[in-house]
C-alpha positions as CSV (number, residue, x, y, z in Angstrom):
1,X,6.8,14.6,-2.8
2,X,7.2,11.2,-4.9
3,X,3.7,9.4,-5.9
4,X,4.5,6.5,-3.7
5,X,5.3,8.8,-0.7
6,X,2.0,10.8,-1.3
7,X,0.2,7.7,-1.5
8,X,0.9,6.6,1.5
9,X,0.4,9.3,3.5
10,X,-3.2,9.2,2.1
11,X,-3.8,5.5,2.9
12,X,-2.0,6.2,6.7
13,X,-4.7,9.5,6.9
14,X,-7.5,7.3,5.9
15,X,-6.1,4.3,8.0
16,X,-5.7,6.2,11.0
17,X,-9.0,8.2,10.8
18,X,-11.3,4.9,10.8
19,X,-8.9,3.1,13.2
20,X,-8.4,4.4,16.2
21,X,-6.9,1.1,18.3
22,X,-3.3,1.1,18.1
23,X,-3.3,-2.5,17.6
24,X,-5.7,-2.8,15.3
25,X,-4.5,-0.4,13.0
26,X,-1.0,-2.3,13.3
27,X,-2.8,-5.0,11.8
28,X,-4.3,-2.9,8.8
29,X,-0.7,-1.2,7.9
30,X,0.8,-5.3,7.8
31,X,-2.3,-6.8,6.2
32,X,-2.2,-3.9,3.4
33,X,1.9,-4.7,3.1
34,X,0.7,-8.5,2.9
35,X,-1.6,-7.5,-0.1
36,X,0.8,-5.3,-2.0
37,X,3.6,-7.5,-1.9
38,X,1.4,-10.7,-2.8
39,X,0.3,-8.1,-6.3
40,X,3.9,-7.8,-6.8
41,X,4.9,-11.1,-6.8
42,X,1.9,-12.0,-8.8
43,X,2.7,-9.7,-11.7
44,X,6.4,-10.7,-11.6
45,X,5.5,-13.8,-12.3
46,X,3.1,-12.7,-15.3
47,X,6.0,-10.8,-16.9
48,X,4.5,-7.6,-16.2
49,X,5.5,-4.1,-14.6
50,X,4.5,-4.2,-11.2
51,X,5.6,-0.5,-9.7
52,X,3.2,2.5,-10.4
53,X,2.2,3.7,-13.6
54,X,4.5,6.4,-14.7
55,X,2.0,9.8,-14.6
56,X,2.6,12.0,-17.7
């Protein structure tokens, strides 16, 4: 399984153990896209890498 594929399953584990509204936990899964994609943009504009560090 790839890092990024992993990852989320974690985050949707933890999201979906603490949040049991359907609705609600809608709102977490976009908010968290919201976030991620505002980091992204923000290091693309600083010149910098903005996918996950390589794990060696």
């Amino acid at each position: 399984m790839s890092r990024l594929k992993e990852l989320r399953k974690i985050v949707g584990d933890k999201l979906r153990e603490s949040i049991t509204d359907a609705e609600k936990l809608e709102s977490a899964y976009a908010h968290l896209y919201g976030v991620s994609l505002a980091a992204t943009v923000i290091a693309e504009r600083r010149g910098e890498e903005f996918g996950l560090p390589v794990q060696e």
